[in-house]
C-alpha positions in Angstrom: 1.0 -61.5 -38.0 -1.3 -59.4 -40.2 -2.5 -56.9 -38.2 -4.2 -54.9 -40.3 -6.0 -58.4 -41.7 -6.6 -58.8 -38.1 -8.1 -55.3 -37.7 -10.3 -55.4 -40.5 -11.8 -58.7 -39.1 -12.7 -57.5 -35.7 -13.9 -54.5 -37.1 -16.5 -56.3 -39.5 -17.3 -58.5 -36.2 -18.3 -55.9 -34.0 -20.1 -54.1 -36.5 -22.6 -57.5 -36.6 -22.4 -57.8 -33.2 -24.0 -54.4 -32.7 -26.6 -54.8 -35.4 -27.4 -57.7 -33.6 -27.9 -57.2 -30.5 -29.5 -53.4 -31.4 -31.7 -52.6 -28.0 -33.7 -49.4 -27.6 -32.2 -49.2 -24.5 -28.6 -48.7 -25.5 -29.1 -45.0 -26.6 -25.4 -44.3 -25.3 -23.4 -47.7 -25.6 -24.0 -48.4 -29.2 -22.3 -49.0 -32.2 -21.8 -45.3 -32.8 -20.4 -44.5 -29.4 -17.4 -47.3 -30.2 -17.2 -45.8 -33.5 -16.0 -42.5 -32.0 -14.4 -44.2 -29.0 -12.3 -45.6 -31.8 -11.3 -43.2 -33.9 -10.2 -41.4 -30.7 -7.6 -44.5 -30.5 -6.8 -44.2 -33.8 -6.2 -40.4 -33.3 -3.6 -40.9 -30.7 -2.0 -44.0 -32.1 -1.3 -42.2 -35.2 0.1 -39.8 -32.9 2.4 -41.7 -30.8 3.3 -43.5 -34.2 2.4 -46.5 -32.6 3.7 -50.0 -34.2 0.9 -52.0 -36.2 1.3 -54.9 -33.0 0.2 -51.6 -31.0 -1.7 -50.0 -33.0 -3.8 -53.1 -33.6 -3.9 -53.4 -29.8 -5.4 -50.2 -29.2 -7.7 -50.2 -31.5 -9.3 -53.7 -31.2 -9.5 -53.0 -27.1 -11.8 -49.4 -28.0 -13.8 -51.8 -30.3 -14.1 -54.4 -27.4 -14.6 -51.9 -24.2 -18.0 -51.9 -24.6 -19.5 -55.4 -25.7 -19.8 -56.7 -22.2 -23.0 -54.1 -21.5 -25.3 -56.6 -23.3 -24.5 -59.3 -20.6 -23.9 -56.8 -17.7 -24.0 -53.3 -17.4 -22.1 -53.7 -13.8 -19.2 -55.9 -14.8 -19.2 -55.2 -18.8 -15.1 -54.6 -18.5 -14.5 -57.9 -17.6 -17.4 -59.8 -20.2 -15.9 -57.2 -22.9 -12.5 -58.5 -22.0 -13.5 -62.2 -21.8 -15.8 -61.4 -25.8 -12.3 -60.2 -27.1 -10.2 -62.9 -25.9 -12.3 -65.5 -27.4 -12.6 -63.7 -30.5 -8.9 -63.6 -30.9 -8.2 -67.2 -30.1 -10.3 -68.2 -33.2 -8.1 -66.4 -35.4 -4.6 -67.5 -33.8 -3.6 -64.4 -31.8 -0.6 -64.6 -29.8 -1.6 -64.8 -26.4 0.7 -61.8 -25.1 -1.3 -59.9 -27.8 -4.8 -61.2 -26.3 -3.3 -60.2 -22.3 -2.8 -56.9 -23.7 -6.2 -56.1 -25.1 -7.6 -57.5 -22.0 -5.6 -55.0 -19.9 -6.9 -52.4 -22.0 -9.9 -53.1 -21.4 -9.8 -54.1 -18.1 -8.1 -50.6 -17.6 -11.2 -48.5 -19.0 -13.3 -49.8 -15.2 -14.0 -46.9 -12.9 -11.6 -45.6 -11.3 -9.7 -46.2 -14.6 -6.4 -47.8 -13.7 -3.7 -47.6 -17.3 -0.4 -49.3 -16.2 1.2 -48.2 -19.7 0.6 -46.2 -22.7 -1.7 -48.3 -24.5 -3.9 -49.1 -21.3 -3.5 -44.8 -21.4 -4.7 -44.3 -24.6 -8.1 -46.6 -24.1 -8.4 -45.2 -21.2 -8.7 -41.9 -22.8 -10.3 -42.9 -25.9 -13.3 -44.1 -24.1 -13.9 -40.8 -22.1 -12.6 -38.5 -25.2 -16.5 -37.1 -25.1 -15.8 -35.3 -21.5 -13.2 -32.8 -23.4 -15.5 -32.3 -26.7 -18.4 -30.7 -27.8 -20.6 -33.6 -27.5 -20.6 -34.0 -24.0 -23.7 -32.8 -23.5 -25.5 -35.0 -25.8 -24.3 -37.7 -24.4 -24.4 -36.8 -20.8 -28.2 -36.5 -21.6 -28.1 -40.5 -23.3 -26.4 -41.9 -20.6 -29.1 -40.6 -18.4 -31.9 -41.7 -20.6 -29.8 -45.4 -21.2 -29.3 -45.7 -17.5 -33.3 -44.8 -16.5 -34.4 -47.3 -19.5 -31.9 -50.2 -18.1 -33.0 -49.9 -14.4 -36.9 -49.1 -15.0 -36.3 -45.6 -12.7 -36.3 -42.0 -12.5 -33.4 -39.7 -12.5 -33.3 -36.2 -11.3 -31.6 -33.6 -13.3 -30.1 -32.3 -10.2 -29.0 -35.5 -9.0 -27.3 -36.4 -12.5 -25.7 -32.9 -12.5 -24.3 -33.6 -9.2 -23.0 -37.0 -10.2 -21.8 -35.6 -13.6 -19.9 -32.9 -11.7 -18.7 -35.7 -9.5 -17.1 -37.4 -12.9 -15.4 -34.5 -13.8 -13.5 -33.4 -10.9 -12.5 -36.8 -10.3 -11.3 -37.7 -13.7 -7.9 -36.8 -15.6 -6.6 -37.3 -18.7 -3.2 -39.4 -18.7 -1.9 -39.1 -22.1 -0.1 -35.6 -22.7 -1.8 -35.8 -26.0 -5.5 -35.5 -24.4 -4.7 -33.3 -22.0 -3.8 -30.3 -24.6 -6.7 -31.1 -26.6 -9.1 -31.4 -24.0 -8.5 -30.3 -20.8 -9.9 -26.9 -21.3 -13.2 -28.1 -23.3 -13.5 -30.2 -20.1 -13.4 -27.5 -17.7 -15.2 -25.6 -19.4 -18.3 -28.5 -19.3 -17.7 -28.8 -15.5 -17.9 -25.0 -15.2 -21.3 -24.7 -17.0 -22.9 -28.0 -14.8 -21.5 -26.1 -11.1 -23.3 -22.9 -12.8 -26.7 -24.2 -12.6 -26.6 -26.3 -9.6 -28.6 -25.1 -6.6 -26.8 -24.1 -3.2 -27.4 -26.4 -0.2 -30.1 -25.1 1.8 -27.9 -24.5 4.5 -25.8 -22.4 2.2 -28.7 -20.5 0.8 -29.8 -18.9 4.4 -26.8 -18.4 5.5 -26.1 -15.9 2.0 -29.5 -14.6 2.8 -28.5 -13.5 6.3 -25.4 -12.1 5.4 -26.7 -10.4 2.4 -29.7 -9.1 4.6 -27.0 -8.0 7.3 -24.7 -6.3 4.5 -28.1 -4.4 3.4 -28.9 -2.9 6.5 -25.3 -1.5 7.0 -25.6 -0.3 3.8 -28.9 1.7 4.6 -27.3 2.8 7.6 -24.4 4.6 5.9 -26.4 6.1 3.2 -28.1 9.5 3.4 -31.4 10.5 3.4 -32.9 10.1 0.3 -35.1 13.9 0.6 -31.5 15.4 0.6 -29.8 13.3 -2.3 -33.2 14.2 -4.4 -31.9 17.7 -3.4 -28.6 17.7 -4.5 -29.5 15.7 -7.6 -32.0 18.5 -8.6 -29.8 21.5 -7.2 -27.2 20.0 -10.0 -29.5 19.8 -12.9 -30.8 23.0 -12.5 -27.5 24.4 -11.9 -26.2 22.4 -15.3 -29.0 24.2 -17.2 -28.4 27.1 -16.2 -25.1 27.0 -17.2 -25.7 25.9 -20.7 -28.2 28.4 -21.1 -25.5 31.3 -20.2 -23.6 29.4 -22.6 -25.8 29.2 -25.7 -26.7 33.4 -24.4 -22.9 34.1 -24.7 -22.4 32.3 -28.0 -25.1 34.0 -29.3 -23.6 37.7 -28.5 -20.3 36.7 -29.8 -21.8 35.5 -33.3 -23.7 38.5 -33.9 -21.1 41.1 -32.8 -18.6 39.6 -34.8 -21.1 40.2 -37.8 -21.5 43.9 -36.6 -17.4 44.1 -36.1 -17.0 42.4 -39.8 -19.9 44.8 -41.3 -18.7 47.9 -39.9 -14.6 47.2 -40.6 -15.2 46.1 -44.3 -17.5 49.0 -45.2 -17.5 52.2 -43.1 -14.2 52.8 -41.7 -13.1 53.1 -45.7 -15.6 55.7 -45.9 -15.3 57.6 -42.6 -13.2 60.4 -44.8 -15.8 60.7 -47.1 -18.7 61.2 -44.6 -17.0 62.4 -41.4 -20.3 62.8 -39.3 -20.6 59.0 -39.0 -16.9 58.5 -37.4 -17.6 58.9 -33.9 -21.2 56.8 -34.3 -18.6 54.1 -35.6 -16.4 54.3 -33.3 -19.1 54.2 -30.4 -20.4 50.8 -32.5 -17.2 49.4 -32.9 -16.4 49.7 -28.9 -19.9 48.1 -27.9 -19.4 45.0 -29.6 -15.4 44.6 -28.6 -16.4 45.0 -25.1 -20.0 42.9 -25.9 -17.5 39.7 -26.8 -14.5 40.5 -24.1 -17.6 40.0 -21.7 -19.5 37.2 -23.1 -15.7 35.2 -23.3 -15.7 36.0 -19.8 -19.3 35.0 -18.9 -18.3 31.3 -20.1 -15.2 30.7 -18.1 -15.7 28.4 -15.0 -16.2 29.6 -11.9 -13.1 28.9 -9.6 -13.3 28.6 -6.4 -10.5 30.8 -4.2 -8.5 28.6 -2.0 -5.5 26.3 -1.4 -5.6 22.6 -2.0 -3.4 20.4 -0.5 -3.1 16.3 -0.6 -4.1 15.9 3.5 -7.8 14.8 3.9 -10.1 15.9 6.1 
């Protein structure tokens, strides 16, 4: 058999049949859903190195899955399934080849059932969107497909809860979808639990326990007349501190001037004009003992006592 022939052929068929049977209804199960839903197959064929007889399997099933939602939305596996077998017949396919894609596509039904690797990779082809960045465009489509086919109104909380449902129920199977998408899926389901609202029952019972854990709270804390105390007590007492400090830094800056001033130019001529020796001197001890001072005015203040590692 020519698979690839083969391939070609049902690819051009279900192309038409989509133009075709185009409904402004269908804004998720369209010809560009089982575009994607295909080259997911392809994806993971080509990685499996699947044989052409497989490959060909695979691929016509994901271009197949779909079909039946024209005839019936409720049982579209099994019309999908029935659209492929005919097609096959008129072109001489083997029927183990036809039983195959059936399975494949009979697989894809809710809860999806694979009994093999192919049946896997459908399977996971058809829901590759839950794991991708498109999930939320088309978690929004099926909403909008589903409201336009049954002529009704959706919440956006009920569709969260039943999208949340999906995703906590449903698993990958190939090893192949699971690394790729696994953690993009978790990462959907994450966000949708995010914004969905509490039960009520849950909400007053967080309300009383908050409400409870406040009031303890309030109970334990101190009066707020003497933390306004304290607070102020410290900022006054961290002022003061830096203005003692900026003081200090201020005597040693210009007494080291005086100190420089007086070294560099009088002691060298204290011979010379003796009379001025014990008025340099006298200068020379004021600011020595003016910096030893203001050095000691900006040490911290340590408390006398012993401290020991047993609390109080």
């Amino acid at each position: 058999m020519d698979y690839s022939h083969l391939l070609k052929l049902v690819e051009e068929q279900q192309r038409a049949f989509f133009h075709s049977k185009g409904s402004k209804e269908f804004v998720f199960h369209n010809l560009p859903h089982t575009e994607k839903v295909v080259a997911a197959a392809n994806e993971m064929a080509r990685h499996y190195e699947l044989s052409p007889r497989d490959h060909f399997i695979a691929t016509t099933a994901a271009w197949f899955h779909d079909t039946g939602y024209f005839l019936d939305g409720d049982n579209h596996e099994e019309h999908g399934a029935q659209m492929a077998a005919q097609f096959l017949r008129q072109h001489a396919v083997p029927e183990a080849d036809i039983e195959a894609v059936r399975n494949c596509i009979l697989a894809t039904r809710m809860p999806q059932s694979p009994n093999n690797l192919l049946e896997e990779i459908v399977c996971d082809a058809d829901l590759f969107h839950l794991g991708t960045e498109a999930f939320n465009d088309n978690n929004k489509n099926m909403r909008r497909e589903l409201e336009l086919r049954k002529g009704i109104k959706i919440s956006k909380d009920e569709w969260r809860a039943n999208a949340i449902k999906l995703l906590e129920t449903h698993h990958y199977f190939t090893d192949y979808a699971r690394n790729k998408l696994q953690v993009i899926k978790q990462f959907h389901l994450d966000k949708l639990k995010s914004k969905q609202a509490p039960p009520p029952s849950a909400t007053v019972q967080d309300t009383a326990i908050q409400q409870q854990a406040s009031a303890i709270n309030e109970k334990k804390r101190p009066d707020r007349g003497i933390e306004t105390m304290f607070r102020i007590t410290s900022n006054n007492n961290q002022r003061l501190s830096d203005m003692a400090d900026n003081k200090a830094q201020i005597m040693i800056t210009v007494n080291s001037i005086i100190l420089s001033a007086v070294i560099s130019i009088l002691l060298r001529k204290l011979e010379e004009y003796s009379y001025l020796a014990w008025p340099t001197y006298a200068i020379l001890l004021v600011s020595v003992l003016t910096i030893i001072f203001s050095i000691l005015a900006t040490r911290p203040n340590l408390l006398p006592g012993t401290f020991t590692q047993k609390r109080s």
